[in-house]
Biopython code that builds the backbone (N, CA, C, O; Angstrom):
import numpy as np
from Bio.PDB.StructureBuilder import StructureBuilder

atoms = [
    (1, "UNK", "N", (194.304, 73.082, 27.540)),
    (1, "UNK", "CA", (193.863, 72.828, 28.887)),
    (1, "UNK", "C", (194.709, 73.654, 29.836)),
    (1, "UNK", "O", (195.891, 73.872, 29.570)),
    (2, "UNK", "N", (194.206, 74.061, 30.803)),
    (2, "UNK", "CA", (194.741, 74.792, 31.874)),
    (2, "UNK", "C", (195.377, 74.445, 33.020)),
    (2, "UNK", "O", (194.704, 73.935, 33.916)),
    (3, "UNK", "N", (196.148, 74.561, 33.121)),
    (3, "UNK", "CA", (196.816, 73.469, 34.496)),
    (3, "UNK", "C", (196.055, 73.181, 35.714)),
    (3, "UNK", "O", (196.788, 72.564, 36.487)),
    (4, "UNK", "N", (194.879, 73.372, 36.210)),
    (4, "UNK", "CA", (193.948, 73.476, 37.407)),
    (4, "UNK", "C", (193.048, 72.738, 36.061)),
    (4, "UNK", "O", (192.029, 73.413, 36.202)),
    (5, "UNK", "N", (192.908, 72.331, 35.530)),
    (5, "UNK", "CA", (191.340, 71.263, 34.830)),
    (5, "UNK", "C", (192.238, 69.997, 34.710)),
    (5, "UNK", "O", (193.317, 69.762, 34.166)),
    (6, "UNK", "N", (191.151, 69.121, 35.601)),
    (6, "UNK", "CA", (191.460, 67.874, 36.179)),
    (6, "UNK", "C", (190.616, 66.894, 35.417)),
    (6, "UNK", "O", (190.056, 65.905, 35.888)),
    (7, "UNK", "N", (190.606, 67.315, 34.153)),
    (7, "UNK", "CA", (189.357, 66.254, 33.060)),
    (7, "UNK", "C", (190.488, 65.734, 32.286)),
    (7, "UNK", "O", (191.492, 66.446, 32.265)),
    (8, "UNK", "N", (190.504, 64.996, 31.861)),
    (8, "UNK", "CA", (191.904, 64.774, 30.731)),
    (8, "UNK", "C", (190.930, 63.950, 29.611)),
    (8, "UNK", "O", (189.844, 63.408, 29.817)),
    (9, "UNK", "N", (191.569, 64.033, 28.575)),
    (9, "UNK", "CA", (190.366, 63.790, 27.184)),
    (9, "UNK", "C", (191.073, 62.470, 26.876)),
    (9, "UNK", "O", (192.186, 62.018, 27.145)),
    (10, "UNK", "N", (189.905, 61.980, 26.147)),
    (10, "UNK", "CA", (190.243, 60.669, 25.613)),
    (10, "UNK", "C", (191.284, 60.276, 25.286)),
    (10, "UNK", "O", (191.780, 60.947, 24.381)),
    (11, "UNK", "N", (192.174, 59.025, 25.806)),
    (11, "UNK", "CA", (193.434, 58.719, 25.278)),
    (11, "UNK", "C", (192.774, 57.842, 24.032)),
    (11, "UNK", "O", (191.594, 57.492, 24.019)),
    (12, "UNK", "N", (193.854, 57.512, 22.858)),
    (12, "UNK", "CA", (193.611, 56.268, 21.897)),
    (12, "UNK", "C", (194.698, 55.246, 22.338)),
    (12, "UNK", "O", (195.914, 55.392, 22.212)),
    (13, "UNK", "N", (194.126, 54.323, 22.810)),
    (13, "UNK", "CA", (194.530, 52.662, 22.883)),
    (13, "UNK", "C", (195.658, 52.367, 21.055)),
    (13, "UNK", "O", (195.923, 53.045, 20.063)),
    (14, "UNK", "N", (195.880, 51.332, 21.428)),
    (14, "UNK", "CA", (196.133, 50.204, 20.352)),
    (14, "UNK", "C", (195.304, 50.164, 19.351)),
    (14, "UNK", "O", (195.414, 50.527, 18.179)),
    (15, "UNK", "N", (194.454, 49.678, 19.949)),
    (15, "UNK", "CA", (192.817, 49.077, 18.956)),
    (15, "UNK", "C", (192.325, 50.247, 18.284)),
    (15, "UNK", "O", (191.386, 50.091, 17.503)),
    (16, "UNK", "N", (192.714, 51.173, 18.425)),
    (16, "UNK", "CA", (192.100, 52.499, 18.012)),
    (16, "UNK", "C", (190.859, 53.338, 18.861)),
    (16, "UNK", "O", (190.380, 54.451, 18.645)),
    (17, "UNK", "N", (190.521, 52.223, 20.021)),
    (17, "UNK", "CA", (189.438, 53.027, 20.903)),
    (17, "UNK", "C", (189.749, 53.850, 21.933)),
    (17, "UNK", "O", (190.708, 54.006, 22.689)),
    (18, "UNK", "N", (188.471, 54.433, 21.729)),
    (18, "UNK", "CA", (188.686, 55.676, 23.179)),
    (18, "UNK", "C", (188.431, 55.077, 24.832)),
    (18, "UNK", "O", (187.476, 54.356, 25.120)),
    (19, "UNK", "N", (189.176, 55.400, 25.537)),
    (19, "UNK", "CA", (189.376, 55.477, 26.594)),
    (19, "UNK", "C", (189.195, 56.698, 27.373)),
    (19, "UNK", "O", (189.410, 57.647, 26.620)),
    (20, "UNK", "N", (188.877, 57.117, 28.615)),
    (20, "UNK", "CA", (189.086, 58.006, 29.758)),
    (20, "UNK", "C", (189.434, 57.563, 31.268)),
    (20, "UNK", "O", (188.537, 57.579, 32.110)),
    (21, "UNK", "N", (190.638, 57.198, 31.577)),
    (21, "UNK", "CA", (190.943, 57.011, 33.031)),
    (21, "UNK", "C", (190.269, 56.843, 33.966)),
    (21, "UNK", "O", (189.997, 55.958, 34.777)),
    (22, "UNK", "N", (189.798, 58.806, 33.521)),
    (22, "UNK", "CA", (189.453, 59.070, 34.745)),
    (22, "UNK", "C", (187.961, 58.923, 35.174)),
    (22, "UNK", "O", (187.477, 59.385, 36.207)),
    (23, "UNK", "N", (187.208, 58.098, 34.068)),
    (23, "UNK", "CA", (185.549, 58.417, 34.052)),
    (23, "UNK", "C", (185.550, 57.064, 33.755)),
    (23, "UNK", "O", (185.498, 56.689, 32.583)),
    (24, "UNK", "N", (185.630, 55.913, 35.136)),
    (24, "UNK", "CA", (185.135, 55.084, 34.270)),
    (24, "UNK", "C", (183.904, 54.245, 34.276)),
    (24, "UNK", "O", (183.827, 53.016, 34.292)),
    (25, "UNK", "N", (182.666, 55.407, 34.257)),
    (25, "UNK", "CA", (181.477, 54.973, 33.510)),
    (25, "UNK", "C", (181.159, 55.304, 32.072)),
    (25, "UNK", "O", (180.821, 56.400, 31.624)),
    (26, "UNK", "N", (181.315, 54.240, 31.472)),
    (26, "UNK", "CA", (181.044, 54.853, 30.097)),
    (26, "UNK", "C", (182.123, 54.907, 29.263)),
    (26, "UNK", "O", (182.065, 55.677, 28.304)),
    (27, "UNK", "N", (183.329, 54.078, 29.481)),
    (27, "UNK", "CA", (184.516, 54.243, 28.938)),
    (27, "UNK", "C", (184.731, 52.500, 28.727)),
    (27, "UNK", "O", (184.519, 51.514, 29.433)),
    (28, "UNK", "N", (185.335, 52.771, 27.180)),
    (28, "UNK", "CA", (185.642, 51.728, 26.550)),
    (28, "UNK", "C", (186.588, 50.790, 27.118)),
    (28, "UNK", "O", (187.644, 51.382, 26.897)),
    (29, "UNK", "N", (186.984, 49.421, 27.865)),
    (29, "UNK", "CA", (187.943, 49.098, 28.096)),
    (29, "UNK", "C", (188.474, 48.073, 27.360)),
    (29, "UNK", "O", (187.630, 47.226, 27.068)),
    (30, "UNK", "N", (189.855, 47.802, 26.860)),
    (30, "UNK", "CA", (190.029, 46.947, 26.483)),
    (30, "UNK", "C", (190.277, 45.422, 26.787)),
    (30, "UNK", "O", (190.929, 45.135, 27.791)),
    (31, "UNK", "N", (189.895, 44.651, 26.148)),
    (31, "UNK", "CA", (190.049, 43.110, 26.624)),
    (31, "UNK", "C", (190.184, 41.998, 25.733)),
    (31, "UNK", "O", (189.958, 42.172, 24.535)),
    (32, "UNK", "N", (190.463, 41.079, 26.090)),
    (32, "UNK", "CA", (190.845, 40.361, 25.310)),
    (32, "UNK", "C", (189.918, 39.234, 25.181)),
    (32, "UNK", "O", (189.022, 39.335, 26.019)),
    (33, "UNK", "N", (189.803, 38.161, 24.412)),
    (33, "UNK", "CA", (188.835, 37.122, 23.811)),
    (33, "UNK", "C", (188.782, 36.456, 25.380)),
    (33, "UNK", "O", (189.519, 36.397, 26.365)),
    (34, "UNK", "N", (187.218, 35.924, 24.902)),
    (34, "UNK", "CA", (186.911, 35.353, 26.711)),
    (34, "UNK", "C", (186.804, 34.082, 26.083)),
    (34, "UNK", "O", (186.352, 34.027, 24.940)),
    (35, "UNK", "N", (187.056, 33.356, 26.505)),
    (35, "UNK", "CA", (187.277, 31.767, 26.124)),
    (35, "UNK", "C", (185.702, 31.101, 26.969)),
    (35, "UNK", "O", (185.299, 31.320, 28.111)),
    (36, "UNK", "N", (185.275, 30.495, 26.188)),
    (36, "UNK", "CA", (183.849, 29.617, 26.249)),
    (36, "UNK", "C", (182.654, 30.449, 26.027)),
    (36, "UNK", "O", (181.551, 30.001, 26.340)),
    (37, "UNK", "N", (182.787, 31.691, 25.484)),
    (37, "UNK", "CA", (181.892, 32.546, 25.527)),
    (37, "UNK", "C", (180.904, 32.239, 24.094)),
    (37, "UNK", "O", (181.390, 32.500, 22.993)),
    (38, "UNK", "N", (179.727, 31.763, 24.183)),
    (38, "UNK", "CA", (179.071, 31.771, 22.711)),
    (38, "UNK", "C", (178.624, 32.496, 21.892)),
    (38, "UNK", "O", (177.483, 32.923, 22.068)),
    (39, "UNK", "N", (179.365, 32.875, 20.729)),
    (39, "UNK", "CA", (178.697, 33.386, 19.621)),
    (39, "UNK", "C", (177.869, 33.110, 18.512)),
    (39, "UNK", "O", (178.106, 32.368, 17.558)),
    (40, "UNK", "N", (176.987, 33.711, 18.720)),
    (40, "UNK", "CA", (175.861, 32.908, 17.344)),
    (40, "UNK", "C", (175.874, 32.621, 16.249)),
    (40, "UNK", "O", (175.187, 31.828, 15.605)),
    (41, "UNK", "N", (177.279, 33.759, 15.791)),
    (41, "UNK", "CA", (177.848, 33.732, 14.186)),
    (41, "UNK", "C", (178.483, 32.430, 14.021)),
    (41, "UNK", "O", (178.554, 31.545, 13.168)),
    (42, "UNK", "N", (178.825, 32.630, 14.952)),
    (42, "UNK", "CA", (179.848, 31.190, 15.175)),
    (42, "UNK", "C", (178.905, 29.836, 14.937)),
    (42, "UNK", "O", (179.200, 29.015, 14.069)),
    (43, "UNK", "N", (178.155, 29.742, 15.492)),
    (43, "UNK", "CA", (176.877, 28.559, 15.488)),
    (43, "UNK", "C", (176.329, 28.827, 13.315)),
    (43, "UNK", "O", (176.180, 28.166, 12.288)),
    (44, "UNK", "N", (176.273, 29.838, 13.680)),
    (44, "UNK", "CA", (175.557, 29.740, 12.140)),
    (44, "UNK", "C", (176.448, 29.629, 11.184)),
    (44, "UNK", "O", (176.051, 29.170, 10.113)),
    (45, "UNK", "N", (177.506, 29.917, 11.288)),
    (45, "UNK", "CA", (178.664, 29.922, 9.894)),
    (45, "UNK", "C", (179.324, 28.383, 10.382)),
    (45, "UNK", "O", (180.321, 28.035, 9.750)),
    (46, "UNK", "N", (179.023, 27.819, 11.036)),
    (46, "UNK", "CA", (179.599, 26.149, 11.620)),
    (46, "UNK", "C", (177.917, 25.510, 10.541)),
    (46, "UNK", "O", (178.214, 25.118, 9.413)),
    (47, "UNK", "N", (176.965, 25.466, 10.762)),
    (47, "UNK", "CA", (176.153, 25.527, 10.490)),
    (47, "UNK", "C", (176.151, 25.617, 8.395)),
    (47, "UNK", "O", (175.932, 24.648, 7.667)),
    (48, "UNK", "N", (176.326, 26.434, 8.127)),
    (48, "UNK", "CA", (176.500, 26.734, 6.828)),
    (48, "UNK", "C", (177.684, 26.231, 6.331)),
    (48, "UNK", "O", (177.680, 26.430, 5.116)),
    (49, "UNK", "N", (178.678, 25.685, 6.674)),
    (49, "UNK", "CA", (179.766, 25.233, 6.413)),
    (49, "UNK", "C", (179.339, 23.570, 6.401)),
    (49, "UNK", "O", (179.727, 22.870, 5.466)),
    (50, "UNK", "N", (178.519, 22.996, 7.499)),
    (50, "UNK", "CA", (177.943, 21.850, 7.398)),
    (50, "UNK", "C", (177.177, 21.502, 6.120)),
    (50, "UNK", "O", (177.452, 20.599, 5.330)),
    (51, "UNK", "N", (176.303, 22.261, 6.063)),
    (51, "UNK", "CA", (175.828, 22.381, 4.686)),
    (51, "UNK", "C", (176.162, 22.413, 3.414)),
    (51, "UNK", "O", (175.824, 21.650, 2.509)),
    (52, "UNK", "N", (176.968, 23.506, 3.394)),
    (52, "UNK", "CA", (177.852, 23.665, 1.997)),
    (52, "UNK", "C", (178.851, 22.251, 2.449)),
    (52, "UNK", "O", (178.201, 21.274, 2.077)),
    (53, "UNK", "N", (179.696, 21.946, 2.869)),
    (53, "UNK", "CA", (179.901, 19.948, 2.744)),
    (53, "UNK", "C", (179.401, 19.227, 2.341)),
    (53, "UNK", "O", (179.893, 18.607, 1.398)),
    (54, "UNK", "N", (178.253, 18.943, 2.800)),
    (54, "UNK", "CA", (176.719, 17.855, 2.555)),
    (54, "UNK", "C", (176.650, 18.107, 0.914)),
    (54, "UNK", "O", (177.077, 17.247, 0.144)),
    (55, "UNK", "N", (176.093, 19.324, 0.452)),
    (55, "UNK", "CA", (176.177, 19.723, -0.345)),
    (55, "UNK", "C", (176.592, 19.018, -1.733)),
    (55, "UNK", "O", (175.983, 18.513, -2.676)),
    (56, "UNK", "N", (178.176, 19.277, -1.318)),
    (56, "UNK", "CA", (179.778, 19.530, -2.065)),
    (56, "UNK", "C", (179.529, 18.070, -1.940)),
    (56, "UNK", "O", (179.148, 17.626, -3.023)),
    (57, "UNK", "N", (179.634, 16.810, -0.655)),
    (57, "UNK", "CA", (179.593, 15.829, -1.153)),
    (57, "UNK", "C", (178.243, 14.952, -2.267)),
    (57, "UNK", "O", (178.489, 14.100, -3.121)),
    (58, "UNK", "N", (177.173, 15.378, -1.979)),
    (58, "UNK", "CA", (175.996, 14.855, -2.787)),
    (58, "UNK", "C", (176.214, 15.268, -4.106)),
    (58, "UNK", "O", (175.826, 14.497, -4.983)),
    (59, "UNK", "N", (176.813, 16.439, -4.477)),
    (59, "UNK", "CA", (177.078, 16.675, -5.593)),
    (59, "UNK", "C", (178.282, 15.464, -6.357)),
    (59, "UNK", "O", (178.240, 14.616, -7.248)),
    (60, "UNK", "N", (179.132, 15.915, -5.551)),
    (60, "UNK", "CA", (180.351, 14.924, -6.110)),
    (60, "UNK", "C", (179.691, 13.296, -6.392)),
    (60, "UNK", "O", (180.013, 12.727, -7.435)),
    (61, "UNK", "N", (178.844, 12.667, -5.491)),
    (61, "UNK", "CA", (178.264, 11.360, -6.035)),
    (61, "UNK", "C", (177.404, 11.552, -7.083)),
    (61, "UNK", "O", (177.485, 10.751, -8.015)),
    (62, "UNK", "N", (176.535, 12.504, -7.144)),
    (62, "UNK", "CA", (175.540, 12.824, -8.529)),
    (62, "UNK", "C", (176.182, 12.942, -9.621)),
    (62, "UNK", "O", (175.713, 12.753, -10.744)),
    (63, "UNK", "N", (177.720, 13.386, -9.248)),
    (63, "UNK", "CA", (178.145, 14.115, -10.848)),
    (63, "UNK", "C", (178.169, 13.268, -11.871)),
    (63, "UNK", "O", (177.809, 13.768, -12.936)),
    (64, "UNK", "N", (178.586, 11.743, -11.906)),
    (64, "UNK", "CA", (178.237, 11.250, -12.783)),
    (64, "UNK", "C", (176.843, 11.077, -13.626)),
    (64, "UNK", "O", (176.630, 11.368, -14.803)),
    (65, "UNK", "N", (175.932, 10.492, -12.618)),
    (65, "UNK", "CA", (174.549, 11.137, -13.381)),
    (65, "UNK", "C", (174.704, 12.010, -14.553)),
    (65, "UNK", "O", (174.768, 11.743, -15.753)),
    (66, "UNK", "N", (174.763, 13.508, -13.682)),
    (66, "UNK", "CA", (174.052, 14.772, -14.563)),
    (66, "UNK", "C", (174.342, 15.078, -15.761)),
    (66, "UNK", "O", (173.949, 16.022, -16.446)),
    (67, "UNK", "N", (175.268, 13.982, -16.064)),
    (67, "UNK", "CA", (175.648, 14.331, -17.724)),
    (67, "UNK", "C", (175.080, 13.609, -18.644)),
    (67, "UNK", "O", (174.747, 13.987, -19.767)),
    (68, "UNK", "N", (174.920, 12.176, -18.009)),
    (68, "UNK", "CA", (173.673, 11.255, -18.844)),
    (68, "UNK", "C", (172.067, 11.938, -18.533)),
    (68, "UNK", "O", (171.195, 11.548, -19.309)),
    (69, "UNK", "N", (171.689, 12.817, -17.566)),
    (69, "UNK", "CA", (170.282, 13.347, -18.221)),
    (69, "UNK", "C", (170.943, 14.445, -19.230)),
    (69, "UNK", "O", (170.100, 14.581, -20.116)),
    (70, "UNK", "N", (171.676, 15.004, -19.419)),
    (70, "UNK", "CA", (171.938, 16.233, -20.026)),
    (70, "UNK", "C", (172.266, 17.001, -19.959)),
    (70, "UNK", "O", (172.553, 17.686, -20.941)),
    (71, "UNK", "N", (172.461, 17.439, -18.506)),
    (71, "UNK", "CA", (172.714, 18.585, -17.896)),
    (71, "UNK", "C", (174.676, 19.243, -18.532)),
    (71, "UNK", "O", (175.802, 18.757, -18.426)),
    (72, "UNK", "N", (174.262, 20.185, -18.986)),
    (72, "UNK", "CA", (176.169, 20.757, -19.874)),
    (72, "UNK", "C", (175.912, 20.836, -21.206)),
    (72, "UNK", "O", (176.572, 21.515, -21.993)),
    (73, "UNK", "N", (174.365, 19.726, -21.661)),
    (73, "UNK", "CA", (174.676, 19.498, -23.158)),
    (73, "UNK", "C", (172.800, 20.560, -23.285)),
    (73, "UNK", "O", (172.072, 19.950, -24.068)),
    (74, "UNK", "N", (172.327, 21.417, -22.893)),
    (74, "UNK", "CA", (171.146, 21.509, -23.086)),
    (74, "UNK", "C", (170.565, 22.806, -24.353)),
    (74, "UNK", "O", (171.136, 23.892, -24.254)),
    (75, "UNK", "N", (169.790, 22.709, -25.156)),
    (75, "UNK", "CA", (169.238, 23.947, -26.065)),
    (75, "UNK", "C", (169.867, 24.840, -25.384)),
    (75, "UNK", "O", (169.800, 24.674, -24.166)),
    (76, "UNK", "N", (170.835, 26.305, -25.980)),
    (76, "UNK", "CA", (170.943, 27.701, -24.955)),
    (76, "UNK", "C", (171.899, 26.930, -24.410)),
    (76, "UNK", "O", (171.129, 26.075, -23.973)),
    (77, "UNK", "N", (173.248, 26.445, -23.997)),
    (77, "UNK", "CA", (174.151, 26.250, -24.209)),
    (77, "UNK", "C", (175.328, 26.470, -24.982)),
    (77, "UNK", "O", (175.650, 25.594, -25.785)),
    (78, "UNK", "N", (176.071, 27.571, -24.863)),
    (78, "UNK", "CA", (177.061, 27.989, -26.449)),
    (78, "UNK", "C", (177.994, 27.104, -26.263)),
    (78, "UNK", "O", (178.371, 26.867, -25.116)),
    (79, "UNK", "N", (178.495, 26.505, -27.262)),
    (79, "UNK", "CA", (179.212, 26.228, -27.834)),
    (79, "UNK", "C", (179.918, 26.576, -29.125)),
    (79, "UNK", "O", (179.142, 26.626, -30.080)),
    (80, "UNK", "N", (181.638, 26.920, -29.509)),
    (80, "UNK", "CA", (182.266, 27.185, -30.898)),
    (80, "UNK", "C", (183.515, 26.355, -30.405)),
    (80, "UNK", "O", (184.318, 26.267, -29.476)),
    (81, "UNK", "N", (183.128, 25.739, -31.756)),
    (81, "UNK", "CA", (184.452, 25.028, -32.117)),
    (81, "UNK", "C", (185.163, 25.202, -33.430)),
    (81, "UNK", "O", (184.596, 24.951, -34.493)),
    (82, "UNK", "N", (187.105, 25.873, -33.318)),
    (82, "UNK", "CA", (187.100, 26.440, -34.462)),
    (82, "UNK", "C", (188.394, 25.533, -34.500)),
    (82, "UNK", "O", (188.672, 25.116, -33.375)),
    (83, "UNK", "N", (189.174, 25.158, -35.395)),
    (83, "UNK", "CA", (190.484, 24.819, -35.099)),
    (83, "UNK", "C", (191.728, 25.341, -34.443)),
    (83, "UNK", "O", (192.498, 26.214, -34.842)),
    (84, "UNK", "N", (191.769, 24.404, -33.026)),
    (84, "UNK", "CA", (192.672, 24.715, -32.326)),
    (84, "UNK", "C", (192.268, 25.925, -31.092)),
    (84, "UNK", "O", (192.915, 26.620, -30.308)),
    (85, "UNK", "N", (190.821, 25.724, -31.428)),
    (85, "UNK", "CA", (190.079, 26.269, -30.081)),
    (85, "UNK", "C", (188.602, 26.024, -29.914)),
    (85, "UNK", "O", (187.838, 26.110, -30.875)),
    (86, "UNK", "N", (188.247, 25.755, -28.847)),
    (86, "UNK", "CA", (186.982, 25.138, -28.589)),
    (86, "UNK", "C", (186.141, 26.092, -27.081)),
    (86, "UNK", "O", (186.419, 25.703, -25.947)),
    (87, "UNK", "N", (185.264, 27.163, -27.250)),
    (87, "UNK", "CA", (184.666, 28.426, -26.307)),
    (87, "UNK", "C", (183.674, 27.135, -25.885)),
    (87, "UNK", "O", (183.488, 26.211, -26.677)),
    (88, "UNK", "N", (183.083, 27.170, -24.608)),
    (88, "UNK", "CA", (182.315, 26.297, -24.365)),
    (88, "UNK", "C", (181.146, 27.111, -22.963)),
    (88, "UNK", "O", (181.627, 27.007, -21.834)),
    (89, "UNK", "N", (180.162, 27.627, -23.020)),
    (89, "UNK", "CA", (179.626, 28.934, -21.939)),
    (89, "UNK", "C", (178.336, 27.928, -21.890)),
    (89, "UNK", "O", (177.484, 27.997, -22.776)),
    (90, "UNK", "N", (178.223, 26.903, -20.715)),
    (90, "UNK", "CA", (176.749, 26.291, -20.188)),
    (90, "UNK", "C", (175.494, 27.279, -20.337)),
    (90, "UNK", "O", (174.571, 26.992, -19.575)),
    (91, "UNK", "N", (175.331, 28.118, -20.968)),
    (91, "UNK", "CA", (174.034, 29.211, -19.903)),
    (91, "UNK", "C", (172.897, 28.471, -19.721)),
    (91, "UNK", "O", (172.403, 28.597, -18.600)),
    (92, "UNK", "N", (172.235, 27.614, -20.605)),
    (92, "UNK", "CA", (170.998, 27.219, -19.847)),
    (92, "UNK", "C", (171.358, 26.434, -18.686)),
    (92, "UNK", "O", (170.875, 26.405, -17.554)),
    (93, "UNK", "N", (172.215, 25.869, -19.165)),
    (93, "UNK", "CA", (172.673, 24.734, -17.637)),
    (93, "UNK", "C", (173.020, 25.742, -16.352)),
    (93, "UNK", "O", (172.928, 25.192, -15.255)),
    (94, "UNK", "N", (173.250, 26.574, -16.351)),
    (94, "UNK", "CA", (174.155, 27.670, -15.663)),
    (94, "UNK", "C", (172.632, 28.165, -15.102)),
    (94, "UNK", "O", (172.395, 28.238, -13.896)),
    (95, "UNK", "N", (172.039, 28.362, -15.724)),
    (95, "UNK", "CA", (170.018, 28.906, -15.547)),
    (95, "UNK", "C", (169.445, 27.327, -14.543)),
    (95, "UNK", "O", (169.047, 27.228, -13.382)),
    (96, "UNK", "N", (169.579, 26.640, -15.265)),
    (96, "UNK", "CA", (169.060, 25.400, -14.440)),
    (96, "UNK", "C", (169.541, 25.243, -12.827)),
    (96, "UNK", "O", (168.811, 25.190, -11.837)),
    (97, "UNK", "N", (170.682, 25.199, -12.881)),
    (97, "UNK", "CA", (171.343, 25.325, -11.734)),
    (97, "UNK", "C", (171.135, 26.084, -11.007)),
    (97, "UNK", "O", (170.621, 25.796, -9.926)),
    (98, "UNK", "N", (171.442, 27.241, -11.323)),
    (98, "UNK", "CA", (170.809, 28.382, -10.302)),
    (98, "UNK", "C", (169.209, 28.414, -9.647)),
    (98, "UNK", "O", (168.971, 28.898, -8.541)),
    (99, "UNK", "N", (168.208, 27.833, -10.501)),
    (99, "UNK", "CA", (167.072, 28.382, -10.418)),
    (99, "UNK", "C", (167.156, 26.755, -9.608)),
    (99, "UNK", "O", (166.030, 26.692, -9.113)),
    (100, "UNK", "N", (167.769, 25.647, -9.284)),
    (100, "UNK", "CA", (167.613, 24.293, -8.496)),
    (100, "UNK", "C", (167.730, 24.948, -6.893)),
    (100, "UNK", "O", (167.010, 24.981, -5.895)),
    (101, "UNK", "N", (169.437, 25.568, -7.394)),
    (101, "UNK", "CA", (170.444, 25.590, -6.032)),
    (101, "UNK", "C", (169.443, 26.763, -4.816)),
    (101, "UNK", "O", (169.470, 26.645, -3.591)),
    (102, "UNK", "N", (168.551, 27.939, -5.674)),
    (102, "UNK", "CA", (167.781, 28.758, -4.797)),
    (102, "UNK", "C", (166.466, 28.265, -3.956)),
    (102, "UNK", "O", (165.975, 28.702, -2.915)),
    (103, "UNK", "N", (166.038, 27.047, -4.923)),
    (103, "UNK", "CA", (165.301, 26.878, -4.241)),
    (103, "UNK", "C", (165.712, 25.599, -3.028)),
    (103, "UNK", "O", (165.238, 25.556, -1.893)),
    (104, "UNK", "N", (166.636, 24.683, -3.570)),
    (104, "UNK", "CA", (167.270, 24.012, -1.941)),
    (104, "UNK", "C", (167.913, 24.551, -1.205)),
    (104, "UNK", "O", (168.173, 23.836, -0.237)),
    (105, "UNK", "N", (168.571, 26.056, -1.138)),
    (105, "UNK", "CA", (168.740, 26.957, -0.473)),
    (105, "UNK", "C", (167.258, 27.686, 0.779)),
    (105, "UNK", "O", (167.118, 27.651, 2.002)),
    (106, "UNK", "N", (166.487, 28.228, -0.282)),
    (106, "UNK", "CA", (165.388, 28.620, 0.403)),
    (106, "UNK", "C", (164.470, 27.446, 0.949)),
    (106, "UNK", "O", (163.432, 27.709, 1.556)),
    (107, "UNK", "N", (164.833, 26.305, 0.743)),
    (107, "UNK", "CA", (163.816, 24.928, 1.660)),
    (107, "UNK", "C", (165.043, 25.251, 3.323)),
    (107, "UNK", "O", (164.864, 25.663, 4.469)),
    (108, "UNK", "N", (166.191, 24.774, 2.527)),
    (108, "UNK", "CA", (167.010, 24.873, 3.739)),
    (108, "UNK", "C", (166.804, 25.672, 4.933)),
    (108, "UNK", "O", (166.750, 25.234, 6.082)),
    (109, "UNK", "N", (166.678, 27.058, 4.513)),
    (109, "UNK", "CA", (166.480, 28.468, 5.334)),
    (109, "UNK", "C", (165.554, 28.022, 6.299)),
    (109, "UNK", "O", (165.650, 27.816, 7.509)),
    (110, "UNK", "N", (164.326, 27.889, 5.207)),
    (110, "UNK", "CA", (163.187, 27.863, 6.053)),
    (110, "UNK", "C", (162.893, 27.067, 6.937)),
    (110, "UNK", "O", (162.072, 27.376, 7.801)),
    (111, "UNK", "N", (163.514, 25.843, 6.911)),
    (111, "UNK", "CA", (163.416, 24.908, 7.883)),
    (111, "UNK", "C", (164.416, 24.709, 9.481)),
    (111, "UNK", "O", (164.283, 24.125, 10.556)),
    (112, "UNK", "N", (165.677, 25.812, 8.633)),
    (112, "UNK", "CA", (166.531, 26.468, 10.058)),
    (112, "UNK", "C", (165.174, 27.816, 11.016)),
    (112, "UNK", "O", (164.986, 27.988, 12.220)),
    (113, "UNK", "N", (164.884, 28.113, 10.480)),
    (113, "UNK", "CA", (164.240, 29.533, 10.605)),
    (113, "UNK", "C", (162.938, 28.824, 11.733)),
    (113, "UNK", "O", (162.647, 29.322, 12.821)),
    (114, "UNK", "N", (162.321, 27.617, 11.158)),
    (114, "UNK", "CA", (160.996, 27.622, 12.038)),
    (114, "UNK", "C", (161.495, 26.765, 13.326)),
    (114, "UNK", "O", (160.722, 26.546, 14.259)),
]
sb = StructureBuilder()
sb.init_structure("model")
sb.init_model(0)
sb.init_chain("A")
sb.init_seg("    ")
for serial, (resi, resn, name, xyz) in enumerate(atoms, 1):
    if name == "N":
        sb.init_residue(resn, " ", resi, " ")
    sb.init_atom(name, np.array(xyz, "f"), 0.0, 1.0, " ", f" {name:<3s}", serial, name[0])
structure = sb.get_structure()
């Protein structure tokens, strides 16, 4: 720059953003968290956290159940038991579950959604 050019180029802040002094339309400023301001993420991950609770507790009262229908013990289930070690891999149960949890997932959605 030339000593007579009165533009001066972007400084970098803290935050890593650009700034210009001297232009300030269009220039990044920094600031800090605005207190009462609403964010939606915020609403929805409060939201999903409610859920996953509800959840976590209905489960915890069911758990006794799910072992008297079967659920851990089902066809497609591995199990080895050898002496002095016992591999134990749910997969159908692991299949069951998944193919439950997507669809009270996707009821859930849909009923936030409409």
């Amino acid at each position: 720059m030339t000593q007579g050019d009165h533009t001066r180029q972007p400084e970098r802040t803290l935050m890593g953003r650009r700034t210009n002094h001297d232009q300030g339309i269009g220039s990044i400023q920094e600031s800090g968290p605005v207190i009462g301001r609403a964010d939606p993420y915020i609403d929805y991950m409060r939201q999903l956290l409610i859920i996953g609770g509800l959840m976590s507790l209905t489960l915890g009262i069911v758990w006794p159940w799910l072992g008297r229908i079967g659920l851990g013990h089902l066809p497609g289930d591995i199990q080895l038991r050898r002496p002095g070690f016992t591999f134990y891999f749910p997969l159908a149960s692991s299949l069951v579950v998944s193919i439950v949890l997507s669809v009270v997932f996707s009821v859930i959605l849909w009923l936030f959604r409409r």
